[in-house]
Structure formats: structure tokens, C-alpha cells
N, CA, C and O atoms as a GROMACS GRO file, in nm:
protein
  420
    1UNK      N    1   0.084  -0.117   0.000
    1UNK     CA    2   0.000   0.000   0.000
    1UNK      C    3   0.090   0.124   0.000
    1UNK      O    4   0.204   0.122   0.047
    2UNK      N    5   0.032   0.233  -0.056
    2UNK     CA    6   0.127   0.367  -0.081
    2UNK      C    7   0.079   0.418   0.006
    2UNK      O    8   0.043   0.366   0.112
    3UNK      N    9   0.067   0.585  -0.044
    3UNK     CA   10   0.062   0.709   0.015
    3UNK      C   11  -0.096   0.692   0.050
    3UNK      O   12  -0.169   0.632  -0.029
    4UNK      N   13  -0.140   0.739   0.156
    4UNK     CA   14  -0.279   0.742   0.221
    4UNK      C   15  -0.301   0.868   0.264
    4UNK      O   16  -0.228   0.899   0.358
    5UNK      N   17  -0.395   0.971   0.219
    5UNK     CA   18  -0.440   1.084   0.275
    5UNK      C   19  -0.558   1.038   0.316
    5UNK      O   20  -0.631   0.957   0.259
    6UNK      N   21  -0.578   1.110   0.455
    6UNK     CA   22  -0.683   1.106   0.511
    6UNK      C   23  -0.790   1.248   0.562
    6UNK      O   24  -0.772   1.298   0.673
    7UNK      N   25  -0.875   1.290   0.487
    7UNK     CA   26  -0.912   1.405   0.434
    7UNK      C   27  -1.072   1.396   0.448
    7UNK      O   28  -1.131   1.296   0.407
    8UNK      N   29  -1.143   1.509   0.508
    8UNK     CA   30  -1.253   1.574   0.512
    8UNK      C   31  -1.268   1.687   0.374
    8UNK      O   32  -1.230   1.802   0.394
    9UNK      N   33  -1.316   1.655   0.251
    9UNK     CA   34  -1.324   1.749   0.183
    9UNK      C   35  -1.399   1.877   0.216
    9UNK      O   36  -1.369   1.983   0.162
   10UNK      N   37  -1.488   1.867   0.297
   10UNK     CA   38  -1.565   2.000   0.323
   10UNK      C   39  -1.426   2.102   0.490
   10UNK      O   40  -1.479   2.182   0.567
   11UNK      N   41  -1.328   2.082   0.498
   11UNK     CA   42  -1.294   2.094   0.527
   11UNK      C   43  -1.136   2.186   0.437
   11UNK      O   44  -1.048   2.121   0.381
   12UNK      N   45  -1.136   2.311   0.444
   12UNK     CA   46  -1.056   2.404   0.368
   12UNK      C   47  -0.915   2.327   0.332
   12UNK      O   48  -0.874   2.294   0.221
   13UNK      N   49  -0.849   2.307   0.470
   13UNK     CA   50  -0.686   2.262   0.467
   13UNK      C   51  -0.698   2.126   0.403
   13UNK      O   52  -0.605   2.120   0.324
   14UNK      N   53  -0.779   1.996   0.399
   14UNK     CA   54  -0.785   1.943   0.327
   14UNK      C   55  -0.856   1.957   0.162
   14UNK      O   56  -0.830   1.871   0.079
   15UNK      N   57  -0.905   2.022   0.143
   15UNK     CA   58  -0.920   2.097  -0.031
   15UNK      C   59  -0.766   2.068  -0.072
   15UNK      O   60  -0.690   1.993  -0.132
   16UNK      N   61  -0.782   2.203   0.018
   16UNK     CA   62  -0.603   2.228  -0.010
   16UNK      C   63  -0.494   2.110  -0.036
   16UNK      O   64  -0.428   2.116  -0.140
   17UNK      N   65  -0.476   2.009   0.050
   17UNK     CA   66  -0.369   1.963   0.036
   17UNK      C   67  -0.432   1.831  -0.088
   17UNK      O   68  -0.359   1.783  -0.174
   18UNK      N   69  -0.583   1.792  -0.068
   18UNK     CA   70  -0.602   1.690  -0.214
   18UNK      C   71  -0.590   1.774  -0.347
   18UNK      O   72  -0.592   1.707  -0.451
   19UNK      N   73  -0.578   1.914  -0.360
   19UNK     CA   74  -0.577   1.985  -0.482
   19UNK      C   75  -0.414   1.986  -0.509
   19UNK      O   76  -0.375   1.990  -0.625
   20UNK      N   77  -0.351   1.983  -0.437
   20UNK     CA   78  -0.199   1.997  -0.456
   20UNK      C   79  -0.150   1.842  -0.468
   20UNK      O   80  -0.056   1.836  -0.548
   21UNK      N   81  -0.177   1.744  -0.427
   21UNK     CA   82  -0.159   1.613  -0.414
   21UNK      C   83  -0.174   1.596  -0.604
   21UNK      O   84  -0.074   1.572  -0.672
   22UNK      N   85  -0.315   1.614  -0.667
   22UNK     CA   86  -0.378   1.602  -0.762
   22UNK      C   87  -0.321   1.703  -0.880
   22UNK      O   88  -0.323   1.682  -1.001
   23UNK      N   89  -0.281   1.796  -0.825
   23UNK     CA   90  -0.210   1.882  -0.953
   23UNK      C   91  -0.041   1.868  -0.914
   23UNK      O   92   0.019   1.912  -1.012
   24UNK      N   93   0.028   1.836  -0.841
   24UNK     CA   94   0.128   1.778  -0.832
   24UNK      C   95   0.186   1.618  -0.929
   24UNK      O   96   0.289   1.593  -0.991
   25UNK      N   97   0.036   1.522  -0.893
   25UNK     CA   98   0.080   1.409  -0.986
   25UNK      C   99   0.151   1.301  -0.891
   25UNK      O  100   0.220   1.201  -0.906
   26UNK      N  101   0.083   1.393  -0.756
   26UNK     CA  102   0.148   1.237  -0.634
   26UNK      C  103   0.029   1.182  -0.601
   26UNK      O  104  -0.074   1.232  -0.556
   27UNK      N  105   0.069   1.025  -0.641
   27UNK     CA  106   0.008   0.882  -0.613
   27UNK      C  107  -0.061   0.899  -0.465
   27UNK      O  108   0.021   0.914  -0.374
   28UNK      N  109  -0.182   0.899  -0.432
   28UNK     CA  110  -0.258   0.822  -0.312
   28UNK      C  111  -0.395   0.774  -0.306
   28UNK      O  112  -0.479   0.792  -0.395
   29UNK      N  113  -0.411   0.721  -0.217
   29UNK     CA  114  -0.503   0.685  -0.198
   29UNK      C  115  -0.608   0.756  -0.058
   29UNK      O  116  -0.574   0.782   0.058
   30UNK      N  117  -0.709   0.768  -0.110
   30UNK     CA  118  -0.790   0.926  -0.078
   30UNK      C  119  -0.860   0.790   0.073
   30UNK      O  120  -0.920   0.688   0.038
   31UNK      N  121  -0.836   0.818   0.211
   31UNK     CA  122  -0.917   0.809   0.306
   31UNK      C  123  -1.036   0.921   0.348
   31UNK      O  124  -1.027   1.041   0.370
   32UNK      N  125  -1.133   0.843   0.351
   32UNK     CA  126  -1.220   0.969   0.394
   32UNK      C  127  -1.276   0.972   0.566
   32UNK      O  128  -1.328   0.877   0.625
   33UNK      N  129  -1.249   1.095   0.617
   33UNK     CA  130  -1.278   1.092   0.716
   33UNK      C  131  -1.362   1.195   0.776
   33UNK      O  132  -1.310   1.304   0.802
   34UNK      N  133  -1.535   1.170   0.814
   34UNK     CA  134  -1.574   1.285   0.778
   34UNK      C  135  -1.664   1.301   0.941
   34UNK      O  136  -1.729   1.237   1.024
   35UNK      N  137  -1.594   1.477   0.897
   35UNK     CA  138  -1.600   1.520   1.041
   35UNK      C  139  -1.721   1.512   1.106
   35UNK      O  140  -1.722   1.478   1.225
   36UNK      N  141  -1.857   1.545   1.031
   36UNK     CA  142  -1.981   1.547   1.053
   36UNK      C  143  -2.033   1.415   1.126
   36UNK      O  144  -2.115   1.417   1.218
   37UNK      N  145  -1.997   1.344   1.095
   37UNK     CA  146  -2.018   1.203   1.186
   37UNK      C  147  -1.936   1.140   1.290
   37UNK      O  148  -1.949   1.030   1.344
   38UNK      N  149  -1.850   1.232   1.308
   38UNK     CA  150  -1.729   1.208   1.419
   38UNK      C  151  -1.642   1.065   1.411
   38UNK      O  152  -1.596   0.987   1.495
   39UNK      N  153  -1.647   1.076   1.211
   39UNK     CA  154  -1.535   0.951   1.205
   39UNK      C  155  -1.359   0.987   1.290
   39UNK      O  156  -1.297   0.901   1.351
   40UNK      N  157  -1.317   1.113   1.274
   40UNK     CA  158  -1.213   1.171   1.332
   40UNK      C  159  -1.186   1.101   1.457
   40UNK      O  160  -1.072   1.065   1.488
   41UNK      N  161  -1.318   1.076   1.548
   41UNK     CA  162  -1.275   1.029   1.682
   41UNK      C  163  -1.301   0.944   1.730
   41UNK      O  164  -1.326   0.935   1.850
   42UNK      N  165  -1.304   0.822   1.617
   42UNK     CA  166  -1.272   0.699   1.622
   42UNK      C  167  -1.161   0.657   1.687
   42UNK      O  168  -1.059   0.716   1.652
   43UNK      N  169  -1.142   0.544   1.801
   43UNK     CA  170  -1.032   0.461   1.796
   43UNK      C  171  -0.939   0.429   1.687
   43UNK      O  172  -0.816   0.428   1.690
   44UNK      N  173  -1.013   0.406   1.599
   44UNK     CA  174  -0.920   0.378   1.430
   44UNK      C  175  -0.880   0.459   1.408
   44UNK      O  176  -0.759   0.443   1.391
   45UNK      N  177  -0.915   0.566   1.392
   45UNK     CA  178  -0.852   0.690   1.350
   45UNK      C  179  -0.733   0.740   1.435
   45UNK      O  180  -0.617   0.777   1.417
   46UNK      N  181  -0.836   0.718   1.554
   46UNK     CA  182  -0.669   0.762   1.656
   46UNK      C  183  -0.550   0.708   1.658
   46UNK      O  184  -0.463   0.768   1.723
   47UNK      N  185  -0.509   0.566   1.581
   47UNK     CA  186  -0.405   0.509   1.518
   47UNK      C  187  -0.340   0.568   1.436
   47UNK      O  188  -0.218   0.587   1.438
   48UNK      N  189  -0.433   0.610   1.340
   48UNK     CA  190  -0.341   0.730   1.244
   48UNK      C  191  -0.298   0.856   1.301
   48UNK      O  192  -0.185   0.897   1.272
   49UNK      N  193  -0.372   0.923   1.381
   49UNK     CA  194  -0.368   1.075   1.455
   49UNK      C  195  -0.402   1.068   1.566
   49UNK      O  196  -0.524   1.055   1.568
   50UNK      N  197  -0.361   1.068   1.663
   50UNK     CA  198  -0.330   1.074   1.825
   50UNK      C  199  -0.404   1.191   1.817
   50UNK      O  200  -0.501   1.173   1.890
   51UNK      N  201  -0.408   1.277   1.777
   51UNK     CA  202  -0.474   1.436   1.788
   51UNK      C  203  -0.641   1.431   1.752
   51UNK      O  204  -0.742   1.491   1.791
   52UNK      N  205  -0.609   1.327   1.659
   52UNK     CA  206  -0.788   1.304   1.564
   52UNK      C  207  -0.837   1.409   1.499
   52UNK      O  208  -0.956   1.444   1.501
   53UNK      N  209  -0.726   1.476   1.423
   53UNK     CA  210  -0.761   1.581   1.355
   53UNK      C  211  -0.703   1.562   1.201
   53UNK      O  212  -0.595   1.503   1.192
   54UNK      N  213  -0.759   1.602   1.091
   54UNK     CA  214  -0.765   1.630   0.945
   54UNK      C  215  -0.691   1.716   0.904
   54UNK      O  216  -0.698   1.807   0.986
   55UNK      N  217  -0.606   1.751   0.805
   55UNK     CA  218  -0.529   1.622   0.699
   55UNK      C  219  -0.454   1.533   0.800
   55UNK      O  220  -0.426   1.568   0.915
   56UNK      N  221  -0.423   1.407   0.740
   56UNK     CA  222  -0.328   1.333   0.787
   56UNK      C  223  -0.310   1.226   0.658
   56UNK      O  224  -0.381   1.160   0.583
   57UNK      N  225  -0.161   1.252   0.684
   57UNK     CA  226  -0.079   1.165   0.599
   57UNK      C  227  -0.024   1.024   0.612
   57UNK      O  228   0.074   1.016   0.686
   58UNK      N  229  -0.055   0.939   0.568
   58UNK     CA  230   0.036   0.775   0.597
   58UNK      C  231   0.080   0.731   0.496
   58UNK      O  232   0.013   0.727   0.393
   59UNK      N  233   0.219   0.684   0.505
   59UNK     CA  234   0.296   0.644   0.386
   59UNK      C  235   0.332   0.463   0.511
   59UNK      O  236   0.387   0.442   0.618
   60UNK      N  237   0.284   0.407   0.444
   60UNK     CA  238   0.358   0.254   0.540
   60UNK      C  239   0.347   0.274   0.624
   60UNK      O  240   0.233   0.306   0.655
   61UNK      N  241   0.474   0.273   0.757
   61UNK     CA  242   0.517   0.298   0.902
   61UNK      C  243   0.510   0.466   0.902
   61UNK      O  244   0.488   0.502   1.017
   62UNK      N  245   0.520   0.573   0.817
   62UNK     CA  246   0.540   0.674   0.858
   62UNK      C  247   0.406   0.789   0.859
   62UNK      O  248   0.342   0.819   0.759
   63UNK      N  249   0.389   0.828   0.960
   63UNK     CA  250   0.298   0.901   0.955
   63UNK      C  251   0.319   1.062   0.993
   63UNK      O  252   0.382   1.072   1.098
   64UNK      N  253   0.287   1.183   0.940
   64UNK     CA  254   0.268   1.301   0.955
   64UNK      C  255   0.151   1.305   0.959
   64UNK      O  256   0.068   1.233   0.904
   65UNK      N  257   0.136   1.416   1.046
   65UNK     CA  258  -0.013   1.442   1.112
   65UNK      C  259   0.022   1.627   1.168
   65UNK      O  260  -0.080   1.695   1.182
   66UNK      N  261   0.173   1.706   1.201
   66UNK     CA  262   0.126   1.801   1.208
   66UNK      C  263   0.126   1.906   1.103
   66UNK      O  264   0.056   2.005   1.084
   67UNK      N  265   0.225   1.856   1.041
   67UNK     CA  266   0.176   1.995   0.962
   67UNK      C  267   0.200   1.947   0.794
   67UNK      O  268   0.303   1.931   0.728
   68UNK      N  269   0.104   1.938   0.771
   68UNK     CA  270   0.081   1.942   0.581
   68UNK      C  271   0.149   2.034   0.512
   68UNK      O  272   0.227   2.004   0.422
   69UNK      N  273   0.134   2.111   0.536
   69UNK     CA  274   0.192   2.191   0.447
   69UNK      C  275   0.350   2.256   0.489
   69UNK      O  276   0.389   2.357   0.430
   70UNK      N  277   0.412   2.208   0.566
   70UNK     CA  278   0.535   2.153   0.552
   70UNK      C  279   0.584   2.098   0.428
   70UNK      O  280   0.669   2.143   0.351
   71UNK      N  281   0.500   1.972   0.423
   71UNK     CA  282   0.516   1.909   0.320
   71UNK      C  283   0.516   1.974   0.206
   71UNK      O  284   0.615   1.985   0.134
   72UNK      N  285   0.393   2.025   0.182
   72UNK     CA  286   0.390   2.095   0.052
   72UNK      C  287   0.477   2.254   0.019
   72UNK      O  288   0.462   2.318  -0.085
   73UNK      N  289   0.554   2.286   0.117
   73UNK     CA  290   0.658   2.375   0.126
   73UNK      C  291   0.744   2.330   0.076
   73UNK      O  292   0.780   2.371  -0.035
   74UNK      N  293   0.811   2.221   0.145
   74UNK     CA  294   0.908   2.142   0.117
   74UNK      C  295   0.966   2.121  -0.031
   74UNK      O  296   1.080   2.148  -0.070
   75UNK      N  297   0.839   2.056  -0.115
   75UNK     CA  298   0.786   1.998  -0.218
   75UNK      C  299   0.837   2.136  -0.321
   75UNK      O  300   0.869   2.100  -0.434
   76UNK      N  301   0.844   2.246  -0.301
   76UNK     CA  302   0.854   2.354  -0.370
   76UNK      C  303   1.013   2.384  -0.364
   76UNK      O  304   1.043   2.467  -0.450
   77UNK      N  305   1.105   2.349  -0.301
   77UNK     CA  306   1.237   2.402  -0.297
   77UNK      C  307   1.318   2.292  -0.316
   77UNK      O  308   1.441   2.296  -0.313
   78UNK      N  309   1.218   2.148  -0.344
   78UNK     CA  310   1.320   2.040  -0.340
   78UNK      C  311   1.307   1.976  -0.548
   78UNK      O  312   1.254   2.028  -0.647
   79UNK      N  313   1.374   1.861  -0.531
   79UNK     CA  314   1.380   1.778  -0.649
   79UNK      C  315   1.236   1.791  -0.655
   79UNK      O  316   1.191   1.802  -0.541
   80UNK      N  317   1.130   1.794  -0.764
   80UNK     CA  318   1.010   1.715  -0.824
   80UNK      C  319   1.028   1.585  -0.809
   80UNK      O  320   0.924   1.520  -0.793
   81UNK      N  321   1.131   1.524  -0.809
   81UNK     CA  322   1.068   1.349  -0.804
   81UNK      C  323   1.047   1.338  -0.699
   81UNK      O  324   0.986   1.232  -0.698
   82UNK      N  325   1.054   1.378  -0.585
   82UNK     CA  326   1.077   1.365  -0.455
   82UNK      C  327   0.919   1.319  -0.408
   82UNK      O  328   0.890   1.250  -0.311
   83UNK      N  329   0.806   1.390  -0.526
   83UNK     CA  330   0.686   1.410  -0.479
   83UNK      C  331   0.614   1.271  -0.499
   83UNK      O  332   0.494   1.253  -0.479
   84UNK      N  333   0.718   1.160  -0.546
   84UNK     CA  334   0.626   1.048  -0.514
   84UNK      C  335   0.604   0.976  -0.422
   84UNK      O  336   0.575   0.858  -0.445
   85UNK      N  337   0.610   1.029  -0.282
   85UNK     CA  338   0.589   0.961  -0.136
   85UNK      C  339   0.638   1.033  -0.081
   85UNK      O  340   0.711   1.125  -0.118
   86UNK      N  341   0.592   0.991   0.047
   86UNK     CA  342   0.650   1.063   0.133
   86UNK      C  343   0.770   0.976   0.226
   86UNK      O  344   0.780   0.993   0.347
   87UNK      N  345   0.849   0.893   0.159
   87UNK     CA  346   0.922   0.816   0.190
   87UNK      C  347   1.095   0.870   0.171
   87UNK      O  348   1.195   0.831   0.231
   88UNK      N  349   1.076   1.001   0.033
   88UNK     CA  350   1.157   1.048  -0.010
   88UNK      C  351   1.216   1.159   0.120
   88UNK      O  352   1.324   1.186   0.171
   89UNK      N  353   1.046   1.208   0.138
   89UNK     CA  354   1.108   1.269   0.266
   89UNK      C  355   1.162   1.238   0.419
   89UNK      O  356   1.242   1.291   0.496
   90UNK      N  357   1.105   1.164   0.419
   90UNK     CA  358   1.152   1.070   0.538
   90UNK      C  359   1.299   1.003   0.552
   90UNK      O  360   1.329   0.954   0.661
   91UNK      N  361   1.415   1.001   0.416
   91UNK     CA  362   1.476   0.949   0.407
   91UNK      C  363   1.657   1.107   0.424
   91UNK      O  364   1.774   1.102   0.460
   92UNK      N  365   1.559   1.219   0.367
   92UNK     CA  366   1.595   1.312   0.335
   92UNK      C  367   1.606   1.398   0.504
   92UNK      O  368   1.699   1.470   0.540
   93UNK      N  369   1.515   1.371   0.566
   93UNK     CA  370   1.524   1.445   0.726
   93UNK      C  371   1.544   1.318   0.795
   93UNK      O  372   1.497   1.337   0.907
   94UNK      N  373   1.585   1.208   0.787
   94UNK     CA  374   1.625   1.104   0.895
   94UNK      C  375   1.500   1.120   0.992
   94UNK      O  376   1.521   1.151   1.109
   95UNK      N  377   1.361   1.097   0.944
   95UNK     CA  378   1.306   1.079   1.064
   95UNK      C  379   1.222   0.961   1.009
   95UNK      O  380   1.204   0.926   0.893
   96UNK      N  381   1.190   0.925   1.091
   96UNK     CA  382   1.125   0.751   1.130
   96UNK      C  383   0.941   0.774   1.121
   96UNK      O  384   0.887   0.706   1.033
   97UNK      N  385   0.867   0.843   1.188
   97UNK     CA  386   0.792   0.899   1.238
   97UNK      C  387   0.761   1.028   1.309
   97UNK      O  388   0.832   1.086   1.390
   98UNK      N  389   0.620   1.068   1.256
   98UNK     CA  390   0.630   1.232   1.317
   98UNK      C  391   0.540   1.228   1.444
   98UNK      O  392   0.474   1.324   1.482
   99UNK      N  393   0.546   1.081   1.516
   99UNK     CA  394   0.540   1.128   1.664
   99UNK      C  395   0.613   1.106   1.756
   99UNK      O  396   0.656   0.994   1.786
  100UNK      N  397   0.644   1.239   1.828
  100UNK     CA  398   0.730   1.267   1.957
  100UNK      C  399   0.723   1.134   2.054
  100UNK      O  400   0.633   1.050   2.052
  101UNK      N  401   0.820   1.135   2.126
  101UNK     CA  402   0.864   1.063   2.225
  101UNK      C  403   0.744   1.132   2.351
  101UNK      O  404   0.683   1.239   2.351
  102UNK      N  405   0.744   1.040   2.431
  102UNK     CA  406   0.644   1.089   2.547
  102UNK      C  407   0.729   1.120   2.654
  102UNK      O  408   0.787   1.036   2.722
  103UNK      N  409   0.739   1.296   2.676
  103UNK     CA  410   0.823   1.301   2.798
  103UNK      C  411   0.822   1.293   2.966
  103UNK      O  412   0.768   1.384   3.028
  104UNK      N  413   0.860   1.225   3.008
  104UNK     CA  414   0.844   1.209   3.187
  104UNK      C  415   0.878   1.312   3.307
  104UNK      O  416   0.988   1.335   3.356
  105UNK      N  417   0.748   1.368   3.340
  105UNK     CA  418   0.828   1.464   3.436
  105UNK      C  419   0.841   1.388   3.608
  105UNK      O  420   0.900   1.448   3.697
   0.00000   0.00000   0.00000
């Protein structure tokens, strides 16, 4: 399985990031998650997003969830091929996953 967006279309920031996904020419597969019925705050969902909030991104093991348009920043100053996963980026910032460690006070 590839790239997985997980997206409320009636929801602005996701417009946004399936219109750039789609005029970019990067591969995914469209999850829908819709806010009106409180799919967001599902248990299932909370697997993908600890936060249970829209856009969220899953590529395999790696997941981004805070900020999208990072990504699509990114996407603008780097290689174009880069935009076929988000695996490219992941490989490019050495990170594993975009959730934090849980800290102990």
C-alpha cells in the first residue's frame, strides 16, 4: 500500500492539500474521514492521529499528522521526483515517524 491521505473534503486545509496532491501528480489513496459524523474520533482513527484531527498523511510505518503543508513547502524548494511519497522525505530528514517521544516529568 502507498501514500494514504486522510481528508474531510468539506474541510478548507484538506481541499487544499487533495488539490496539490492532484495537480502535483502524487500517487494516493484518498481516506475519507468525515467530520460530521465524528469519524475523526474513532479509535481507528486515533491510530493514524493521536490528535484526531484532518489532513493526515500515511505512507507505510510513517505518519505526519502536524503539519501538511510543511510538506507541501518542502515539495517547492526540493527535487520534483521527490513528490512520489512521502518516503523520499523521510529518508531526506532522517526521521522515522512524526510522533514525539512521550516526555516524563
Amino acid at each position: 500500500m502507498g501514500l494514504e491521505l486522510y481528508l474531510d473534503l468539506l474541510s478548507q486545509p484538506c481541499r487544499a492539500i487533495y488539490i496539490f496532491a492532484k495537480k502535483n501528480g502524487i500517487p494516493f489513496e484518498l481516506r475519507t474521514a468525515d467530520l460530521r459524523k465524528g469519524q475523526h474520533l474513532s479509535c481507528a482513527f486515533a491510530q493514524v492521529n493521536p490528535l484526531q484531527k484532518v489532513p493526515a498523511l500515511k505512507d507505510r510505518d510513517f505518519i505526519l499528522t502536524e503539519s501538511l503543508w510543511g510538506l507541501a513547502a518542502r515539495s517547492l524548494k526540493a527535487d520534483p521526483s521527490w513528490l512520489h511519497g512521502a518516503s523520499v522525505w523521510r529518508r531526506q530528514s532522517g526521521r522515522s515517524s512524526s510522533r514525539r517521544p512521550m516526555r516524563s516529568f
